[in-house]
C-alpha positions in Angstrom: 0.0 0.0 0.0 1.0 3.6 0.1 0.9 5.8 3.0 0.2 9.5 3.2 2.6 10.7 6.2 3.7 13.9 7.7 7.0 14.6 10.5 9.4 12.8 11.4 9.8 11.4 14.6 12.0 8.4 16.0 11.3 4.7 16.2 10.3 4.9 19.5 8.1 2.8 21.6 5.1 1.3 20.2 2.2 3.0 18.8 -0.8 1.4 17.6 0.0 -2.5 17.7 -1.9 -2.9 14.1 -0.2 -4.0 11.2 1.7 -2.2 8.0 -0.7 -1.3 5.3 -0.1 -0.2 2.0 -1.1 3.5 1.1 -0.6 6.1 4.0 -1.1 9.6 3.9 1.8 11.2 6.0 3.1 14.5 6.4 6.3 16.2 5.9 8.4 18.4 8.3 10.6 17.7 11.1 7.4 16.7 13.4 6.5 13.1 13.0 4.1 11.3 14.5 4.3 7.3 15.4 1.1 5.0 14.8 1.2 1.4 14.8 -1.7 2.1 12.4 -4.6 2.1 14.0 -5.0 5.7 12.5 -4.1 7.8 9.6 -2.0 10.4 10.2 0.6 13.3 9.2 3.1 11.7 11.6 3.8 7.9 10.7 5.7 7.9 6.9 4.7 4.2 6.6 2.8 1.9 4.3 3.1 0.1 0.7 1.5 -0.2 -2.4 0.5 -3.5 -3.2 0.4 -4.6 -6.6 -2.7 -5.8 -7.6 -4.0 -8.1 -10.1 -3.5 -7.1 -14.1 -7.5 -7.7 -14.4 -9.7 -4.9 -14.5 -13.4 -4.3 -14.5 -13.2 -1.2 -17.4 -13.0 2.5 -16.1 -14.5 4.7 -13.6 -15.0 7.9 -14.7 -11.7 8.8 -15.9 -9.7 6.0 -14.5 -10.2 2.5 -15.0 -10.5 0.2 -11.7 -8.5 -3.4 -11.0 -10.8 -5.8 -9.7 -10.0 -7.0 -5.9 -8.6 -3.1 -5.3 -6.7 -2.9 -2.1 -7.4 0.1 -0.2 -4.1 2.7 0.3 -3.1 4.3 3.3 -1.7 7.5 2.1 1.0 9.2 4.3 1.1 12.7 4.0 4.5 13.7 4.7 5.1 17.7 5.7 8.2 18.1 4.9 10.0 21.5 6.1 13.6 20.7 7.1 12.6 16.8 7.4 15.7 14.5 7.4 16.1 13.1 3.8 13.9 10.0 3.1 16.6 8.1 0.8 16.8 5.8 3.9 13.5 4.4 3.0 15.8 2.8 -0.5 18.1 0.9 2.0 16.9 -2.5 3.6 18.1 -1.7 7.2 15.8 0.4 9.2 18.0 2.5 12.3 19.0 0.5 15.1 16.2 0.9 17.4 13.2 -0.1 15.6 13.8 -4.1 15.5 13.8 -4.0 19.1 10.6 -1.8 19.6 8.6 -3.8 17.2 9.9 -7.4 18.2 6.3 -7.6 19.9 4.7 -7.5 16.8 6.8 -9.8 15.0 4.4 -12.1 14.4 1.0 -13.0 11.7 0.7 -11.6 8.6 0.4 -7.4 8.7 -3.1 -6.0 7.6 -3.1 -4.6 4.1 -6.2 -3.4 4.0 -7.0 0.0 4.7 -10.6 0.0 5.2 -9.8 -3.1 7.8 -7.2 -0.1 9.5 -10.0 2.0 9.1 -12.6 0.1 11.2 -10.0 -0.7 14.1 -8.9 3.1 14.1 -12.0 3.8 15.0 -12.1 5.4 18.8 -14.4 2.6 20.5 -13.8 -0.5 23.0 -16.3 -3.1 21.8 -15.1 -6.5 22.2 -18.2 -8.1 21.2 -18.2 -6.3 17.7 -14.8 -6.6 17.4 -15.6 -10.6 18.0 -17.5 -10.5 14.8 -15.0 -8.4 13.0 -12.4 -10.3 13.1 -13.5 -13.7 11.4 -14.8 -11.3 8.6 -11.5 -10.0 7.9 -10.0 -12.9 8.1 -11.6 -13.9 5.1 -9.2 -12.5 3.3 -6.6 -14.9 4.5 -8.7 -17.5 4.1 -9.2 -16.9 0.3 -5.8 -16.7 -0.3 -5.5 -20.5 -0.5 -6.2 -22.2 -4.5 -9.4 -23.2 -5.1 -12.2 -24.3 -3.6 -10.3 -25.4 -0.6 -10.3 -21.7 0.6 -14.0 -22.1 1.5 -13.1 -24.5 4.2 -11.6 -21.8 5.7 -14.0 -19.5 4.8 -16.7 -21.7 6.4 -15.1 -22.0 10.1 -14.9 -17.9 9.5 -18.1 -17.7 9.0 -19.5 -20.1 11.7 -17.3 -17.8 14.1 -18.5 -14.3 13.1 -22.2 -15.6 13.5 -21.9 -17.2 16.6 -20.1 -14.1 18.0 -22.9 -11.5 16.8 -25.5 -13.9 17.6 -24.3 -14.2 21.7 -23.1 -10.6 21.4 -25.7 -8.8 20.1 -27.1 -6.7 23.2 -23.6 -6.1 24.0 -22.9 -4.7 20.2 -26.3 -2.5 20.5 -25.8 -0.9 23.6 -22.1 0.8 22.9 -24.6 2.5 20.0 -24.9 6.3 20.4 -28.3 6.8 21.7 -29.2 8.7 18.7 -28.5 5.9 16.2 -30.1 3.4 18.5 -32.4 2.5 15.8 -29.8 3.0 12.7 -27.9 -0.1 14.9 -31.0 -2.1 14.9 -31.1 -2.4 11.5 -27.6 -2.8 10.6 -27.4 -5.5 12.9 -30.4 -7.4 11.4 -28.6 -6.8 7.6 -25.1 -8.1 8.9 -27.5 -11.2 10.0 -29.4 -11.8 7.3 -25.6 -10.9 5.2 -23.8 -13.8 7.3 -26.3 -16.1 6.5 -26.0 -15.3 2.8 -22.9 -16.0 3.0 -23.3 -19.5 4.7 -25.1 -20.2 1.6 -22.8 -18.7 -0.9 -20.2 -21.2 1.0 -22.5 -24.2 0.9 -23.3 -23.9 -2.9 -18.9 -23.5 -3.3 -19.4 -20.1 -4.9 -16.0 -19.3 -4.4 -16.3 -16.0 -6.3 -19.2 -14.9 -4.5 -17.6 -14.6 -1.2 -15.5 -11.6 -1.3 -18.1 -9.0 -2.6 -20.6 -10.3 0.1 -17.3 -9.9 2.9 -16.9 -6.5 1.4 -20.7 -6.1 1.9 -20.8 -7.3 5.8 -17.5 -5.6 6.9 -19.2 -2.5 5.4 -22.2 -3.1 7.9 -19.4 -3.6 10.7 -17.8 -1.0 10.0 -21.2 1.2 10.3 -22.3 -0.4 13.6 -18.8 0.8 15.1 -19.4 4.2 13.1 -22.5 4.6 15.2 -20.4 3.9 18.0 -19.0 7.0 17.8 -20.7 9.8 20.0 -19.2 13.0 19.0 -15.3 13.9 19.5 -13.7 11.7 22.1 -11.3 14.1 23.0 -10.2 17.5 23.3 -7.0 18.5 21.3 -4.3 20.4 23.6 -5.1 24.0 24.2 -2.2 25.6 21.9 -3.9 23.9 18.8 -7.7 24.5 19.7 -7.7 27.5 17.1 -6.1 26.0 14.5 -8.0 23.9 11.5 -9.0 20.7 13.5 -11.1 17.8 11.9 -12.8 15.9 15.0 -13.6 12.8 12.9 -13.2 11.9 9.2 -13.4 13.1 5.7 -13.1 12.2 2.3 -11.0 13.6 -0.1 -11.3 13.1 -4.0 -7.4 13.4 -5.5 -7.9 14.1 -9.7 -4.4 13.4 -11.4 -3.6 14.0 -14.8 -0.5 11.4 -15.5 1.4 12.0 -18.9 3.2 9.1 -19.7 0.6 6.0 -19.5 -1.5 5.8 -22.5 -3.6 3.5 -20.5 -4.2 6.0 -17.8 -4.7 9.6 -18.2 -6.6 10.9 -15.6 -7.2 9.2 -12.5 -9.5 10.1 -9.2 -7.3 8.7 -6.1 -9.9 8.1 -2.9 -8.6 9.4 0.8 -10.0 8.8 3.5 -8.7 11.0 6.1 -8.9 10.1 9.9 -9.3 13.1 12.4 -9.9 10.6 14.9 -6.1 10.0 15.8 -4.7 13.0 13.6 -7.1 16.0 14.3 -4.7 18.4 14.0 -2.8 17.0 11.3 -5.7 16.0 9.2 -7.3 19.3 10.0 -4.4 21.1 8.3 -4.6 18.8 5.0 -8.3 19.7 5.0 -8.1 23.3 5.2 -5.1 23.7 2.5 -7.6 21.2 0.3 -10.4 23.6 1.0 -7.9 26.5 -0.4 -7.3 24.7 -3.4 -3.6 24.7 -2.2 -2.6 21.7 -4.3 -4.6 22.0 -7.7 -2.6 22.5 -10.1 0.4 21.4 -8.2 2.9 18.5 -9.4 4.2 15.4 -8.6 7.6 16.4 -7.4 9.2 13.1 -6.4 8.6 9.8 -7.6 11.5 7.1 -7.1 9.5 3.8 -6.8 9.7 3.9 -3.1 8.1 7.8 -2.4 6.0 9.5 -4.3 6.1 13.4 -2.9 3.7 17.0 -3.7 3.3 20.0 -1.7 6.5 21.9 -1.8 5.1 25.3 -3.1 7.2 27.0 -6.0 10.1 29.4 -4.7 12.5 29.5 -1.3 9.5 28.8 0.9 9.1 24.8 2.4 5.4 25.6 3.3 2.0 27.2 3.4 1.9 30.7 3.8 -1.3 31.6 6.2 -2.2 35.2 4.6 -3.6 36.0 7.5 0.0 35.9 9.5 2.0 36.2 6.3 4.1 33.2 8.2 4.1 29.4 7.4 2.1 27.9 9.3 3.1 24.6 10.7 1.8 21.8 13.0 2.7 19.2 15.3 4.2 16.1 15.1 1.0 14.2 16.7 1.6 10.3 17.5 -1.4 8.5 18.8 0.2 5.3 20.9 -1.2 1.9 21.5 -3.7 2.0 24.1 -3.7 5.8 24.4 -7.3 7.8 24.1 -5.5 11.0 23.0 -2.4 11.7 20.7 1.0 13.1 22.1 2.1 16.1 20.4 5.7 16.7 19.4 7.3 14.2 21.1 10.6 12.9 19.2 13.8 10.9 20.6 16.2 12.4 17.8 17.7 15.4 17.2 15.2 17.1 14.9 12.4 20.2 15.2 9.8 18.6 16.4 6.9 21.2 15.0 7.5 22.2 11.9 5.5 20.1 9.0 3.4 22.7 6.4 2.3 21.3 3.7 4.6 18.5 1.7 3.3 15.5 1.6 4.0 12.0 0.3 3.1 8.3 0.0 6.0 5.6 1.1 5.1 2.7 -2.1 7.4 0.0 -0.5 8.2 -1.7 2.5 12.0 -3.1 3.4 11.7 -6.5 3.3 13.8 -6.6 6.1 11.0 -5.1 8.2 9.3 -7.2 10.8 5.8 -8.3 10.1 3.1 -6.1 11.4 5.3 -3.2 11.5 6.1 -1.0 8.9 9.6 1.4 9.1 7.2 4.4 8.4 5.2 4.1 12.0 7.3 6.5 14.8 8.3 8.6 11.9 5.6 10.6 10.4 2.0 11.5 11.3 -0.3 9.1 9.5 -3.6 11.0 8.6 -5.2 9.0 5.8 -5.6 6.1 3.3 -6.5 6.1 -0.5 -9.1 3.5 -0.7 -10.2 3.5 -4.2 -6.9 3.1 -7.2 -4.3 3.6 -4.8 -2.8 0.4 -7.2 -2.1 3.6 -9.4 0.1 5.5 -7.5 3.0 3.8 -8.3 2.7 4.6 -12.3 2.6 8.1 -11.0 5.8 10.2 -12.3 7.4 13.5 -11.6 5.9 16.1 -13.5 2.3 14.7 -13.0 0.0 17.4 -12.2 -2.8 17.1 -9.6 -5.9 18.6 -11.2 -7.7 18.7 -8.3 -8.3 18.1 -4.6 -12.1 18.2 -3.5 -13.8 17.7 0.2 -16.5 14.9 -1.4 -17.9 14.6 2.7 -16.8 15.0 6.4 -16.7 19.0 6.3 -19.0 19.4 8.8 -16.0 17.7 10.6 -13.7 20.3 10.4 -13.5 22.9 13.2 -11.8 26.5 12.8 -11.7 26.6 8.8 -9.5 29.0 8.2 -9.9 28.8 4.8 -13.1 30.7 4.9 -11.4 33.9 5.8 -8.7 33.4 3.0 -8.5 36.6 1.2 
């Protein structure tokens, strides 16, 4: 996958104990923020881009879509003064990351950013998490030839069920009181969706089980939405007036690419999670809203990082016309089993505060780096994942211009716009 980081910041302890994904947004500068990817965020630079299968159903709008699409974490990467990332080339990750992550040295890592999606979310449900997890384990299960897989498939199945069905008051009373009745129903539809499925497995429709995974981990993913009652935190006081986005958003990237005859234009999904990057992904949101990076190019693209937002001239940032300064944030790193983020906090010998508004996507993983760990994580802030054609941001080249950046939902998310008063 590819992730969509921002700042810099040390291997250090152990964020969120969730696997590398693929696409990242992360954020530049010389703040960086560690997740063990439960979130998205400016600080963690971590994440690949899986290459998917050569298949393809035809084209979406302007870009065609590969059938079984992975969704990308994009790491936004800020990057004013940031250490140089030509590390990321070399196999061997600095000295104290191996020992950090030896913990998570074990099972496969998630790919999948809507899974990282769902378990970013800010709740502490075991009993939907119960049913979660056999449904994303599907994916494993598929992974072996044939109909064999549905074996697997099957005991997945008879797990998720029996989990919902004993769980069920449990799931429904962690529901905002307000979506009491929204939960109601999406519980009965993942139900009636798992016994589908049970059918879909009984008749050895192999091909039929993925879309109708996708379909109930959508419902999960709702039900845990719902979850959800307003901001869970407040952001430290220094930052309160700043853009903020207390929850999520959705951006729509249009890039026109120059050199792929099969690919001219193409609309890169990103999901953006406030949740556990509110100041980071507030920033991203607000510079979006100003149209900051229409028009912009790709500035880096090396097979291993592909890099935007450093504006023409000597400035490394956004200028806020309001202070006629660059404006910069914090390196914020939300840690395993923390409720709120810690803000520029680094071990190394960097400025801790200074991302703007560079960004970047880390395509590859060393494959020296453990499983479920990804060298990006204690680095950068990770704010986001592309979820739709992130398989595309590898043919992207430098000199590629993005169109476009449009806010397709979560606005109503995001708190001080300052965008509003640009002049």
């Amino acid at each position: 996958m590819a992730t969509l980081s921002c700042h810099w910041s040390p291997p250090t302890a152990i964020r969120r104990s969730l696997p590398a994904i693929s696409t990242k947004l992360n954020c530049f500068g010389n703040n960086r923020r560690a997740s063990w990817i439960r979130q998205l965020g400016f600080r963690s630079f971590s994440s690949k881009l899986s290459r998917l299968p050569d298949d393809h159903r035809g084209k979406l709008n302007l870009c065609r879509v590969k059938e079984h699409t992975v969704s990308v974490a994009l790491t936004i990467g800020l990057l004013l003064s940031s250490p140089s990332l030509d590390w990321v080339a070399n196999a061997s990750p600095p000295g104290p990351v191996l020992p950090d992550l030896s913990v998570l040295i074990s099972g496969p890592p998630i790919k999948d950013p809507g899974a990282l999606l769902r378990y970013a979310l800010p709740i502490n449900n075991k009993a939907i998490r119960e049913v979660q997890k056999p449904l994303e384990d599907i994916t494993e299960s598929l992974k072996v030839a044939g109909v064999k897989a549905l074996d697997s498939v099957e005991r997945n199945v008879k797990q998720a069920s029996r989990a919902l069905n004993q769980g069920k008051d449990l799931i429904l009373s962690d529901v905002a009181e307000s979506k009491k009745e929204e939960g109601k129903e999406l519980i009965d539809k993942l139900a009636l969706g798992m016994e589908e499925l049970r059918q879909i497995v009984e008749e050895r429709n192999r091909d039929a089980v993925a879309p109708k995974q996708k379909e109930l981990l959508q419902y999960v993913g709702s039900v845990e939405e719902d979850m959800v009652d307003g901001f869970p935190y407040e952001v430290p006081e220094e930052y309160r007036k700043v853009p903020v986005l207390k929850g999520r958003a959705t951006v729509d990237m249009k890039v026109k690419v120059k050199d792929n005859p099969n690919l001219e234009n193409c609309v890169f999904r990103i999901v953006l999670d406030g949740y556990n990057a509110p100041v980071t992904a507030g920033n991203f949101v607000d510079l979006v809203e100003r149209h900051y990076y229409d028009g912009m190019e790709i500035q880096r693209a090396d097979g291993f990082v592909v890099q935007t937002g450093d504006p023409e001239g000597p400035v490394e940032g956004f200028i806020d016309p309001s202070t006629e300064k660059i404006r910069t944030i914090p390196l914020e790193i939300m840690v395993d089993g923390d409720k709120t983020p810690v803000y520029g906090e680094t071990l190394e010998e960097f400025e801790n505060n200074s991302a703007s508004s560079q960004v970047f996507w880390l395509l590859k993983e060393s494959e020296l780096t453990p499983s479920n760990a990804n060298i990006l994580d204690g680095r950068y802030t990770v704010f986001g994942y592309v979820t739709e054609n992130e398989d595309y941001l590898a043919d992207l080249k430098v000199g590629d211009v993005i169109e476009s950046m449009q806010v397709v939902s979560g606005l109503d998310n995001l708190v001080n716009p300052s965008y509003k008063t640009a002049g």
